[in-house]
ZAMARRO-219693 format. One record per residue (C-alpha): x negated, z negated, y; residue number from 1. Coordinates in steps of 0.1 Angstrom, whole numbers. Layout:
<vexdos>
<vexdo u="X" w="Z" v="Y" k="NUM"/>
...
</vexdos>
This chain:
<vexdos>
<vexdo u="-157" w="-56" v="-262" k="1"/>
<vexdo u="-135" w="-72" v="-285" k="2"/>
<vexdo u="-108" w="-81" v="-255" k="3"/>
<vexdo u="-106" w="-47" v="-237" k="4"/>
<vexdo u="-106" w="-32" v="-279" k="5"/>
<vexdo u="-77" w="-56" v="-282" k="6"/>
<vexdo u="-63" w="-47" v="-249" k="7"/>
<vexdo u="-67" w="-11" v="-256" k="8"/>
<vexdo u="-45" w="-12" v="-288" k="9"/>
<vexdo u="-22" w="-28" v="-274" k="10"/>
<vexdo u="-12" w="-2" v="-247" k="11"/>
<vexdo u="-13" w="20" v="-276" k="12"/>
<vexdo u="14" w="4" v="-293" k="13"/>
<vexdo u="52" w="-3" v="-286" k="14"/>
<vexdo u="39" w="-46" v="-274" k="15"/>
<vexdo u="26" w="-23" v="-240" k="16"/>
<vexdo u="59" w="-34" v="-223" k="17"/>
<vexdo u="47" w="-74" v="-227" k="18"/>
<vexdo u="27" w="-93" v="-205" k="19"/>
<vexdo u="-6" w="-92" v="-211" k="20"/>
<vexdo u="-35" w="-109" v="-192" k="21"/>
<vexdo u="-68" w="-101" v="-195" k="22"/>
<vexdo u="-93" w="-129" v="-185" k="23"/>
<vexdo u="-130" w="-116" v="-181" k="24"/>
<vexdo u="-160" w="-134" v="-166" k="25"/>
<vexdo u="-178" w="-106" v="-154" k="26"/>
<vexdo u="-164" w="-70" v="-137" k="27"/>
<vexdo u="-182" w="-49" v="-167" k="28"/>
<vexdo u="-194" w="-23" v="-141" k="29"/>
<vexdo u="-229" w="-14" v="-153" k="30"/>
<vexdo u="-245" w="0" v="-187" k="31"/>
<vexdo u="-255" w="-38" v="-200" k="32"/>
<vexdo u="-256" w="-23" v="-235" k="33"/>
<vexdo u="-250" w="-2" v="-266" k="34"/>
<vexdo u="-232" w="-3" v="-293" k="35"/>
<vexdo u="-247" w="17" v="-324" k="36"/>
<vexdo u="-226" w="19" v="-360" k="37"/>
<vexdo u="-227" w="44" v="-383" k="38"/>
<vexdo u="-189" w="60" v="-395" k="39"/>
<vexdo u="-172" w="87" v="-416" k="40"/>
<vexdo u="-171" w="121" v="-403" k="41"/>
<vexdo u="-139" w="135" v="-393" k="42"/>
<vexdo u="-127" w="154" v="-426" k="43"/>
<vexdo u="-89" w="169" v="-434" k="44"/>
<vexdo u="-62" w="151" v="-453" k="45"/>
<vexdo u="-69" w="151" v="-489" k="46"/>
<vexdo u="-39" w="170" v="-496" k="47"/>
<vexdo u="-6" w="180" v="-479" k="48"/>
<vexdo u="13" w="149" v="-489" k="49"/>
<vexdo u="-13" w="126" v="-475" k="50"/>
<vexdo u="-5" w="124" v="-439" k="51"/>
<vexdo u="-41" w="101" v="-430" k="52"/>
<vexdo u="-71" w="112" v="-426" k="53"/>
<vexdo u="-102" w="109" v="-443" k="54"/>
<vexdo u="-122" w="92" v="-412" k="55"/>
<vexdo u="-112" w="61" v="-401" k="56"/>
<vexdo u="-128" w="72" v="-366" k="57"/>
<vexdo u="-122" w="51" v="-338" k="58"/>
<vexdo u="-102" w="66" v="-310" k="59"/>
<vexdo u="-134" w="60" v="-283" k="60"/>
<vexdo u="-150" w="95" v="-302" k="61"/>
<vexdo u="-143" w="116" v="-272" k="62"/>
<vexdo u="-167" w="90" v="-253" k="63"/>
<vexdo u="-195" w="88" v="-279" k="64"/>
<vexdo u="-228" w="95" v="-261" k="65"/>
<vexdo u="-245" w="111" v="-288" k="66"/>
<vexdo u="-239" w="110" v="-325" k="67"/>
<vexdo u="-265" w="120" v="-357" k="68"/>
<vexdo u="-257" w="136" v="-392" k="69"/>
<vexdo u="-295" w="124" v="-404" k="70"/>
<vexdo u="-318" w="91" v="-395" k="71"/>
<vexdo u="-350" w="86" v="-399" k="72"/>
<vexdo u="-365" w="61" v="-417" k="73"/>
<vexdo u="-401" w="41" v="-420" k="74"/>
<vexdo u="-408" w="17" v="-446" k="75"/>
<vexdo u="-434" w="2" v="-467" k="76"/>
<vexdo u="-430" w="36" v="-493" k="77"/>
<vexdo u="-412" w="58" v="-475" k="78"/>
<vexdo u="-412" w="75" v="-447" k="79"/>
<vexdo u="-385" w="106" v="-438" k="80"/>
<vexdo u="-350" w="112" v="-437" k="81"/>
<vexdo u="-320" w="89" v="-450" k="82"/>
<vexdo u="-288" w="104" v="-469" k="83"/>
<vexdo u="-265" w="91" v="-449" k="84"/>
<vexdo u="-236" w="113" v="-474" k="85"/>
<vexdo u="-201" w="114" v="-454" k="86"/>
<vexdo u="-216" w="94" v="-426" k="87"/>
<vexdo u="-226" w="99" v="-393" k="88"/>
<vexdo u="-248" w="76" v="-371" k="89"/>
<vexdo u="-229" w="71" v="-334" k="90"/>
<vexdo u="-239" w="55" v="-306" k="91"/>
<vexdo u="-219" w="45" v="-279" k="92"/>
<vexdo u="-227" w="28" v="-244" k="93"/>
<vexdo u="-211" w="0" v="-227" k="94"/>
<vexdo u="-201" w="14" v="-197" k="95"/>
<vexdo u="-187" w="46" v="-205" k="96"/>
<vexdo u="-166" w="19" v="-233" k="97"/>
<vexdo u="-154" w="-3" v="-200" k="98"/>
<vexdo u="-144" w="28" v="-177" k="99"/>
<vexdo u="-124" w="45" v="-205" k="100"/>
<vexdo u="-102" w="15" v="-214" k="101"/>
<vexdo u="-95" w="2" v="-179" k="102"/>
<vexdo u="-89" w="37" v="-167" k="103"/>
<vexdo u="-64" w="36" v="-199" k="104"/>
<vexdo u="-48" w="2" v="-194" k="105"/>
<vexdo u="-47" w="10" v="-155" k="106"/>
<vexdo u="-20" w="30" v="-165" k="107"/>
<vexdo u="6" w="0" v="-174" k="108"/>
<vexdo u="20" w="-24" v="-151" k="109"/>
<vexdo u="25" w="-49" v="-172" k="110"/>
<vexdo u="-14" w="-52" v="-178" k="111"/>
<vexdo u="-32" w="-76" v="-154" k="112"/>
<vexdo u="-67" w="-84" v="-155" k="113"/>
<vexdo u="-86" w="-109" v="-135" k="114"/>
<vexdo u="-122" w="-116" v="-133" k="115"/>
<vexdo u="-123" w="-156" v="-140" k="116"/>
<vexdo u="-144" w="-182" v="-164" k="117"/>
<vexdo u="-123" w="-199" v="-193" k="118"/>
<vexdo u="-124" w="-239" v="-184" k="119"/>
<vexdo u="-106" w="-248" v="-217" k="120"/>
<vexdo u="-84" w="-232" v="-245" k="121"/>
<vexdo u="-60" w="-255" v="-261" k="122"/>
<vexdo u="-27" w="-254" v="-288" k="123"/>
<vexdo u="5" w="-265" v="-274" k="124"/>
<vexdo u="38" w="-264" v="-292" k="125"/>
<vexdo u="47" w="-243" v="-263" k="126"/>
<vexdo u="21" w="-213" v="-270" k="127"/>
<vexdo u="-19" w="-208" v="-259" k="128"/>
<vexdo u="-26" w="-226" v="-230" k="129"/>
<vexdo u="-60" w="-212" v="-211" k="130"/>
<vexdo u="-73" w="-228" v="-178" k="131"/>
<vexdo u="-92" w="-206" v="-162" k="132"/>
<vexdo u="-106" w="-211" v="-125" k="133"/>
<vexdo u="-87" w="-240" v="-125" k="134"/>
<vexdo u="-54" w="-223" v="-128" k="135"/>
<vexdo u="-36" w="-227" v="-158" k="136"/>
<vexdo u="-20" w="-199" v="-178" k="137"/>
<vexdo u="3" w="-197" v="-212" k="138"/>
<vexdo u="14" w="-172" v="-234" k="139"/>
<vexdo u="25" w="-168" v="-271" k="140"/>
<vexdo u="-9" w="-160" v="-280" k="141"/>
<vexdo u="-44" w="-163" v="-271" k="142"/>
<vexdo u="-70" w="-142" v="-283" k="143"/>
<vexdo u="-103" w="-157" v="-278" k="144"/>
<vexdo u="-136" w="-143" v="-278" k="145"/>
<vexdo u="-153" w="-168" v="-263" k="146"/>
<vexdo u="-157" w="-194" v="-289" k="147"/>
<vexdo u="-191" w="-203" v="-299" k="148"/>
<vexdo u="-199" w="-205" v="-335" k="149"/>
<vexdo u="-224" w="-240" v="-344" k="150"/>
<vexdo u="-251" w="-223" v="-357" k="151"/>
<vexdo u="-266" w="-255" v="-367" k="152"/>
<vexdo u="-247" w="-268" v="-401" k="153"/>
<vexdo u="-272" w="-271" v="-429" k="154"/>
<vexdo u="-247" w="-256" v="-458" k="155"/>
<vexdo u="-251" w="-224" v="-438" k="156"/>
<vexdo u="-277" w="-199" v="-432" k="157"/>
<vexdo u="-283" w="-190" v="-396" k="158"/>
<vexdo u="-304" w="-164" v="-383" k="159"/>
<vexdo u="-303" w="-146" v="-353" k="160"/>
<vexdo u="-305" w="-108" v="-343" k="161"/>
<vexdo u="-323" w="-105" v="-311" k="162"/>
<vexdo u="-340" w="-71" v="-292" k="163"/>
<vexdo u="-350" w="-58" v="-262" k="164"/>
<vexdo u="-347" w="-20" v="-251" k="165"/>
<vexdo u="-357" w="4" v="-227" k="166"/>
<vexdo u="-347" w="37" v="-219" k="167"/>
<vexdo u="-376" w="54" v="-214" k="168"/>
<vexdo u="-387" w="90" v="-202" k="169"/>
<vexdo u="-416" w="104" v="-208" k="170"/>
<vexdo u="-435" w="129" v="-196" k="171"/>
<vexdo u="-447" w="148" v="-227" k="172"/>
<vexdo u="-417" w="164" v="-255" k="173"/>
<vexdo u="-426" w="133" v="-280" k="174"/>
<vexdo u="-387" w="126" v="-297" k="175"/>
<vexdo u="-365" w="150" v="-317" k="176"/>
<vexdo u="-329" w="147" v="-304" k="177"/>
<vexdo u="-312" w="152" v="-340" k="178"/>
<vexdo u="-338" w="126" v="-356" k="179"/>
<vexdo u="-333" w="89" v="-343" k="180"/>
<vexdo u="-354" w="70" v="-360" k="181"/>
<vexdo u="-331" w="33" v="-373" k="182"/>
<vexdo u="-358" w="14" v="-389" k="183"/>
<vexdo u="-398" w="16" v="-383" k="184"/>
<vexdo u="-417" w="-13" v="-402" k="185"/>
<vexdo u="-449" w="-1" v="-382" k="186"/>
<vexdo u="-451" w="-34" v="-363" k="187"/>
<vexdo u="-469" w="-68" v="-372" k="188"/>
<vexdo u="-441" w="-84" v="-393" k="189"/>
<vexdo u="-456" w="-123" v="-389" k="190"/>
<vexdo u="-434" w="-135" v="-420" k="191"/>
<vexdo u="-403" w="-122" v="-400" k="192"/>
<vexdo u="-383" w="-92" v="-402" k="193"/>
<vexdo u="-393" w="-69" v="-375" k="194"/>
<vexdo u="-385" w="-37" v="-366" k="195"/>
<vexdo u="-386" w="-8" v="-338" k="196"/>
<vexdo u="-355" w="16" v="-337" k="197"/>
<vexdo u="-356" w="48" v="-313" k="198"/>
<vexdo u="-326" w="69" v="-303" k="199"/>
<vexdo u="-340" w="101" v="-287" k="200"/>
<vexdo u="-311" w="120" v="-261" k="201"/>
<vexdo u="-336" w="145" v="-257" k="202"/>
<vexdo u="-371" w="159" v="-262" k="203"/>
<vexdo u="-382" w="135" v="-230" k="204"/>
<vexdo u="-357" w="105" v="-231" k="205"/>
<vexdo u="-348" w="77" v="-254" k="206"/>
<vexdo u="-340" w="41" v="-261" k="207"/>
<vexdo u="-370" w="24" v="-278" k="208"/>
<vexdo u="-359" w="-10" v="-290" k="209"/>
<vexdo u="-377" w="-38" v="-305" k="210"/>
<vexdo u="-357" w="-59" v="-328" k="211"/>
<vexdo u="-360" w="-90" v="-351" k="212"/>
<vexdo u="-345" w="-110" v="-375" k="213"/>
<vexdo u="-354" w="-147" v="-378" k="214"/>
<vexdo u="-343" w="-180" v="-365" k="215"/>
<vexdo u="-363" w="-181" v="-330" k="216"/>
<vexdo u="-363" w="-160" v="-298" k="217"/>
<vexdo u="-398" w="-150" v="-284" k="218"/>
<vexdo u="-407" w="-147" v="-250" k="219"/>
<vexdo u="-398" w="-120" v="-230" k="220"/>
<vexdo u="-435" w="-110" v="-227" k="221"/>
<vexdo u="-437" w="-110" v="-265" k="222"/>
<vexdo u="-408" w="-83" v="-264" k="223"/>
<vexdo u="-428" w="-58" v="-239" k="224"/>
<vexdo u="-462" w="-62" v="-257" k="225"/>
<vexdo u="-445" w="-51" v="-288" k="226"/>
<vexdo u="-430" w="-23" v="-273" k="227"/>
<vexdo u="-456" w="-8" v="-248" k="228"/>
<vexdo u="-479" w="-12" v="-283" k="229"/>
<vexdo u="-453" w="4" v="-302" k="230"/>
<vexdo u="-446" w="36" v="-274" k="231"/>
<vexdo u="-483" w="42" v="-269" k="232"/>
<vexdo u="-495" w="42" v="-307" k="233"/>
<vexdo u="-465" w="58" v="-325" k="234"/>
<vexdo u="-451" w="81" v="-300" k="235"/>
<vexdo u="-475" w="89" v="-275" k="236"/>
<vexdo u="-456" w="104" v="-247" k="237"/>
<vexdo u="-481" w="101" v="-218" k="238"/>
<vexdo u="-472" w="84" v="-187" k="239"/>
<vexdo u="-435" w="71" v="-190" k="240"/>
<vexdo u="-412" w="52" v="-170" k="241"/>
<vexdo u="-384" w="27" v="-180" k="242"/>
<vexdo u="-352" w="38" v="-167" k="243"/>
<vexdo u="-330" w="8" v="-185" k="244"/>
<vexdo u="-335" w="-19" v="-201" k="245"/>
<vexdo u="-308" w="-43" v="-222" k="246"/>
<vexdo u="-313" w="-75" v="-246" k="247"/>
<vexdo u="-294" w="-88" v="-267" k="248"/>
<vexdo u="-286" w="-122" v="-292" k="249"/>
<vexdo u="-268" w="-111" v="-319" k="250"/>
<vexdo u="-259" w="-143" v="-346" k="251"/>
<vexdo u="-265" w="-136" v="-382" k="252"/>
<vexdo u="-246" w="-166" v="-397" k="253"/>
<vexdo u="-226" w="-171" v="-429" k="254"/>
<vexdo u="-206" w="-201" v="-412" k="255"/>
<vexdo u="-169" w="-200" v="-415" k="256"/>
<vexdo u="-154" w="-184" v="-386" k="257"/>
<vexdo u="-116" w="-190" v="-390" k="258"/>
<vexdo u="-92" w="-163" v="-372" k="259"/>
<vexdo u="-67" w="-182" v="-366" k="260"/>
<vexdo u="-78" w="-218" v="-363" k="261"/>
<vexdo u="-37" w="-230" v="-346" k="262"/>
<vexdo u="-5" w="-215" v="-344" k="263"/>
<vexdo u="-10" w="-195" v="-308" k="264"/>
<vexdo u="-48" w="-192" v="-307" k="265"/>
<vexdo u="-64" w="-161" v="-328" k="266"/>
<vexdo u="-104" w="-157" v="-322" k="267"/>
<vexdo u="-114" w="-122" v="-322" k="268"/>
<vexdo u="-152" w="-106" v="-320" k="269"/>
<vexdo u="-178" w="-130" v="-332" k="270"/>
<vexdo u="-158" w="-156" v="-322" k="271"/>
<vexdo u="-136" w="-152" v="-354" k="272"/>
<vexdo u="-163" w="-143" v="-379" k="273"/>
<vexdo u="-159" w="-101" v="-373" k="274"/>
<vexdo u="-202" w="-100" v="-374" k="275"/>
<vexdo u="-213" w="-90" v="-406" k="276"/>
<vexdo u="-235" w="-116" v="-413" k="277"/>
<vexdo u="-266" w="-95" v="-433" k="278"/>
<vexdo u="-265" w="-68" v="-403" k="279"/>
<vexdo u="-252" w="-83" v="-373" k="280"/>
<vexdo u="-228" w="-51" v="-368" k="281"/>
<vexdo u="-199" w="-57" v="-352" k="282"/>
<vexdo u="-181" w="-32" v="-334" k="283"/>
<vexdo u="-167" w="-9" v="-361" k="284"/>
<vexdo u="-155" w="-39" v="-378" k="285"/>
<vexdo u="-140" w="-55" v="-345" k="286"/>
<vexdo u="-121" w="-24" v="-341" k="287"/>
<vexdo u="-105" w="-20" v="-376" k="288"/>
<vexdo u="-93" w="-57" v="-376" k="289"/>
<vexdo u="-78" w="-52" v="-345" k="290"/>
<vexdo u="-60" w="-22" v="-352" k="291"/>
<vexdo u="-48" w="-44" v="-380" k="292"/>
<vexdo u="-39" w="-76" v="-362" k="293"/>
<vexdo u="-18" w="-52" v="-335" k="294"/>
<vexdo u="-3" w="-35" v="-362" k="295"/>
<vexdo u="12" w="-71" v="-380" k="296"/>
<vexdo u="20" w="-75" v="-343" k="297"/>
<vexdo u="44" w="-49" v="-343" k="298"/>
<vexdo u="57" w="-53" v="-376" k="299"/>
<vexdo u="60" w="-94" v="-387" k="300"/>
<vexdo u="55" w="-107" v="-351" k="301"/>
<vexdo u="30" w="-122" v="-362" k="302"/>
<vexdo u="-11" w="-113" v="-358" k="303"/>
<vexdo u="-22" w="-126" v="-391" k="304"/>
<vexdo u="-47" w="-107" v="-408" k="305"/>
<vexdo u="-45" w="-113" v="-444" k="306"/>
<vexdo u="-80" w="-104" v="-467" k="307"/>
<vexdo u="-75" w="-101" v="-497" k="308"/>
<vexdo u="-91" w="-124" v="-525" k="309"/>
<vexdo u="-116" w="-104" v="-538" k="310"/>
<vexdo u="-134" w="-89" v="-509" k="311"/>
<vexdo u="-149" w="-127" v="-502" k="312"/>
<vexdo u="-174" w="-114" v="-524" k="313"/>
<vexdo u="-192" w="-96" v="-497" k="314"/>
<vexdo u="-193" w="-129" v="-479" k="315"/>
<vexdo u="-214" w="-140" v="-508" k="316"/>
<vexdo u="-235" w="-113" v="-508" k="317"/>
<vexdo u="-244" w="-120" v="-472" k="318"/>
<vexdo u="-255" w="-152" v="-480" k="319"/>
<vexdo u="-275" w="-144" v="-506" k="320"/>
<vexdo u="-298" w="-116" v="-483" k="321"/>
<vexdo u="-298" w="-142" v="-458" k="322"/>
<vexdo u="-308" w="-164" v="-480" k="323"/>
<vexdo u="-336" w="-142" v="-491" k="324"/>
<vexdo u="-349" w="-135" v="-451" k="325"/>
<vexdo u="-347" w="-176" v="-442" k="326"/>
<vexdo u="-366" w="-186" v="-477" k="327"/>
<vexdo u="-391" w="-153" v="-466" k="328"/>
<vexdo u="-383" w="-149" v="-503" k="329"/>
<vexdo u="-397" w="-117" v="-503" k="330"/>
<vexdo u="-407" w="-92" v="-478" k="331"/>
<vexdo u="-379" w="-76" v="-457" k="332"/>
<vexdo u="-397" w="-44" v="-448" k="333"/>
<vexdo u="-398" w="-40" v="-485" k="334"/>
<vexdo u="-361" w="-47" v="-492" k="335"/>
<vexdo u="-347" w="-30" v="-464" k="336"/>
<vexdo u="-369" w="5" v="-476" k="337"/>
<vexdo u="-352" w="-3" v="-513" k="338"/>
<vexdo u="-319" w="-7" v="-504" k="339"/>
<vexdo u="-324" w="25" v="-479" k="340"/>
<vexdo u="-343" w="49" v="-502" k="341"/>
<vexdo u="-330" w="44" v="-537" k="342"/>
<vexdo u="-287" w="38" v="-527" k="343"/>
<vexdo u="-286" w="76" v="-509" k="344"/>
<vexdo u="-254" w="79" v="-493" k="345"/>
<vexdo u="-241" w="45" v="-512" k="346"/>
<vexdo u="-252" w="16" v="-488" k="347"/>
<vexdo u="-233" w="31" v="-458" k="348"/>
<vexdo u="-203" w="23" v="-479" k="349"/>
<vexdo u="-217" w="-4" v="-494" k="350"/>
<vexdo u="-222" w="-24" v="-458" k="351"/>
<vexdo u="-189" w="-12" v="-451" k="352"/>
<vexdo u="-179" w="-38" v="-479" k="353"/>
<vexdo u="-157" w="-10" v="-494" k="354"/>
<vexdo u="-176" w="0" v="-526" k="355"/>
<vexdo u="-167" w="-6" v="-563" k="356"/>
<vexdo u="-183" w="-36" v="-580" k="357"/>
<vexdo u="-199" w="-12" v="-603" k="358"/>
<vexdo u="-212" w="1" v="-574" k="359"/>
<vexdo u="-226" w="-28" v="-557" k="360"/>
<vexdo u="-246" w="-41" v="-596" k="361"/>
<vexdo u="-257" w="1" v="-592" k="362"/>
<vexdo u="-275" w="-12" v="-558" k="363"/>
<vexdo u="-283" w="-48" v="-567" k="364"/>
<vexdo u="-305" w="-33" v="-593" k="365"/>
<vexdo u="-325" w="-16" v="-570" k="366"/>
<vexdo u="-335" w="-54" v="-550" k="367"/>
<vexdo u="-359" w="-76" v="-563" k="368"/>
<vexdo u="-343" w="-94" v="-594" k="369"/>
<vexdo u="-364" w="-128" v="-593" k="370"/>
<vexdo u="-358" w="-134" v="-552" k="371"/>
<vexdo u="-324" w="-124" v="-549" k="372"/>
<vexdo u="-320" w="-146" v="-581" k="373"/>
<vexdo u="-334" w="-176" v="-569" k="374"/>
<vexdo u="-311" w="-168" v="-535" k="375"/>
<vexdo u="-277" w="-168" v="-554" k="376"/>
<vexdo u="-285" w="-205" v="-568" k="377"/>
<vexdo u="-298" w="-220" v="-538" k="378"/>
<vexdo u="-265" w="-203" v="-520" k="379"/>
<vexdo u="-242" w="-219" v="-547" k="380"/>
<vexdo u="-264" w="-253" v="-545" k="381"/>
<vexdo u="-259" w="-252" v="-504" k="382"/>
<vexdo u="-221" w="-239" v="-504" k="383"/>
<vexdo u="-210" w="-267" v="-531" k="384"/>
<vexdo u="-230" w="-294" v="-537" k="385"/>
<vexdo u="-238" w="-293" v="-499" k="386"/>
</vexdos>
């Protein structure tokens, strides 16, 4: 995703006349999954003399599969609909993402892709050098989504995201197409944080998926018992048959993940820390530093992406929460309907890491003082004294 997102902008850009090379593993010709984010909706200019727009949409809206204006939500107090305020909950599948840009970047010569496995990436004075396949390759720069974070350093928390899904259709009308439903605590927690989401496309079809939040995978067995128990209890839709299915390892770690570790090597995607650590969302993010990184491109030459000082402080925050799940400080299914129920409309912007600070002690007010407490000293203790 975050290679063809890369690729993508680009062609859009005046850098389509370079060479580029893509280098993929796989030929990305099937629906191996979906990307779910929430977004602003599309709104006018502010005024006449501010040329942008409002949303900060990405430009794959035309291929969105089905987008929300309201969620569902199930906690441990709550159960109903979620202000979601200027947002809009989208969902977007993979392959309809792969056909789109290839079909775009098909449209430039100097774009080449080849189907191949990365052997090596190395720094040379002379630019990127990439073997792949056994044949080598240079260029000015090499983007690199292939790099594998440690997951394994003790001064950082690391958790992992991991589902299975399955498209399922049903033979009774059991799902409301404008409610999807993105968190249901009605499962056996077991000291995790676990969690079924549903995204109905119609009254008879919808992606049921079974997700957790912990530092072990289960067996694949585990996955289906949890979600045949889930489909037959909560939604009862008769007899049903599975139609897809996609799974998925998702890291939620607060290690450092530098973007550009050498001169002519940037890491893009997970690879160079664009996961949100508390969430595990990536794709809206992926996309707004890469518009960025094309952008300095264009402009300096250079694909630095400078953050400014200040917004580290979300990276603290998401340490601190994942601080809170490793410690099992206090039970997720009980912060997750806090932070969900009493920040209407706020926590969309607030995971977007573009809130005030006198926003963000609003929402902090709302979580459980002596947890998240204890989390922000044992964060400090971990970060510093190591």
């Amino acid at each position: 995703m975050a290679g063809l997102s890369l690729a993508y902008y680009l062609s859009q850009s005046p850098l389509r006349d370079r060479s580029i090379l893509i280098l993929e593993r796989e030929a990305k010709i099937s629906n191996d999954r979906t990307w779910c984010f929430w977004d602003r909706k599309r709104a006018p200019a502010r005024s006449e003399d501010v040329p942008e727009m409002v949303s900060r949409s990405t430009p794959f809206e035309s291929i969105l599969f089905r987008s929300w204006d309201t969620v569902s939500f199930h906690g441990t107090t709550y159960t109903g609909p979620i202000d979601m305020g200027d947002y809009q909950y989208k969902m977007l599948r993979g392959i309809d993402f792969y056909e789109f840009v290839q079909h775009e970047l098909a449209k430039y010569p100097t774009i080449e892709r080849k189907q191949a496995t990365i052997n090596r990436i190395k720094d040379t004075p002379q630019g990127g050098f990439v073997i792949a396949d056994d044949e080598p390759y240079i260029a000015d720069y090499v983007f690199d989504s292939t790099f594998l974070l440690k997951l394994d350093q003790p001064e950082n928390h690391n958790l992992l995201q991991h589902f299975k899904g399955w498209v399922i259709k049903t033979e009774l009308a059991c799902f409301d197409p404008r409610h999807p439903e993105i968190m249901d605590f009605r499962v056996s927690q077991h000291g995790d944080c676990r969690f079924m989401y549903v995204l109905p496309f119609d009254e008879r079809t919808a992606l049921v998926e079974f997700t957790l939040f912990n530092d072990k995978l289960i067996t694949e067995g585990e996955y289906e018992v949890e979600l045949r128990q889930y489909i037959d209890q909560f939604l009862k839709p008769g007899a049903y048959q599975i139609s897809e299915t996609e799974y998925g390892v998702i890291p939620m770690s607060d290690e450092s993940a530098p973007e550009v570790p050498s001169d002519h090597i940037v890491r893009i995607g997970t690879s160079g820390g664009y996961t949100k650590a508390s969430t595990g969302y990536t794709f809206q993010r992926t996309q707004r530093y890469l518009q960025t990184i094309v952008q300095n491109l264009v402009k300096t030459g250079k694909p630095h992406r400078p953050a400014p000082w200040f917004a580290r402080r979300f990276k603290l925050y998401d340490s601190i929460f994942l601080n809170v799940l490793e410690k099992h400080r206090h039970p997720a299914d009980d912060i997750f309907t806090r932070v969900y129920t009493e920040n209407p409309g706020r926590v969309f912007t607030f995971l977007d890491e573009e809130t005030s600070f006198l926003d963000e002690l609003r929402l902090f007010t709302t979580m459980p003082f002596v947890p998240f407490l204890s989390a922000f000293f044992d964060v400090l203790r971990r970060k510093i004294v190591g």
